[in-house]
N, C-alpha and C positions, 0 to 999 in steps of 0.2 A: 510739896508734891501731893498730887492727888490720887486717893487711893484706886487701884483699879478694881471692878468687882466682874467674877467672873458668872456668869450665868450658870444655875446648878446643871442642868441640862443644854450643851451648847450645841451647836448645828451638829456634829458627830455624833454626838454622843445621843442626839434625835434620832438618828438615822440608823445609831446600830441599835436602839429601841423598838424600832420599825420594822426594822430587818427579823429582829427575835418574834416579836408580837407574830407576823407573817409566817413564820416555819412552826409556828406552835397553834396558829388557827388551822393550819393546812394540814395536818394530821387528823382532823376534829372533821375534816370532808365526809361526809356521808354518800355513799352512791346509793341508789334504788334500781332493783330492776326491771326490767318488762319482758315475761316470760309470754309466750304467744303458743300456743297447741295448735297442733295442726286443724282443728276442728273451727279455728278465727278465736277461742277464748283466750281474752286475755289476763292473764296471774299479775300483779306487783307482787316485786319481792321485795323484803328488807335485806335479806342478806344473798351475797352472791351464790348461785345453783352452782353445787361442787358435783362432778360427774363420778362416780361411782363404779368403774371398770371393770369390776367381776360380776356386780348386775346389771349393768347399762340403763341404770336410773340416775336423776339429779337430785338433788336432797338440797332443798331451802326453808326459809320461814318467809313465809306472808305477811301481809299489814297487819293482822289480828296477832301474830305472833305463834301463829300453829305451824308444827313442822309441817311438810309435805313431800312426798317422795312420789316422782313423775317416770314412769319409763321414758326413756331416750327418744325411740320409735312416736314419741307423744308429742316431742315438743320441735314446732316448727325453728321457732327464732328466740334468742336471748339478748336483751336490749340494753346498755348502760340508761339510764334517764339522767 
């Protein structure tokens, strides 16, 4: 009789490899935003503009990494990129 030799990694066991790799990249997504002022300038942000309710400002960080705080009244549009 001949021995059978099973593959360390078989079609399943590819696939739930695949599957993990995929939910553990997809956490690691970075969005950027595009903050637009009424004035046509436009901000990228790194981090999402959180709106701030008792002063009706947005508070973000920019490409350089500097905070910024925008009154509300300021900014036209906020963009996913």
């Amino acid at each position: 009789m001949r021995p059978v030799f099973k593959p360390l990694f078989g079609l399943s066991n590819s696939l739930v490899l695949l599957a993990m790799l995929l939910c553990a990249s997809s956490g690691c997504v970075n969005h950027q935003y595009k903050v637009t002022l009424r004035n046509n300038q436009v901000i990228p942000a790194l981090t999402r503009p959180k709106l701030d309710k008792a002063t009706a400002t947005y508070s973000f960080k920019d490409f350089s990494g500097q905070k910024l705080t925008i009154p509300a009244y300021h900014i036209k549009e906020i963009e996913i990129r």
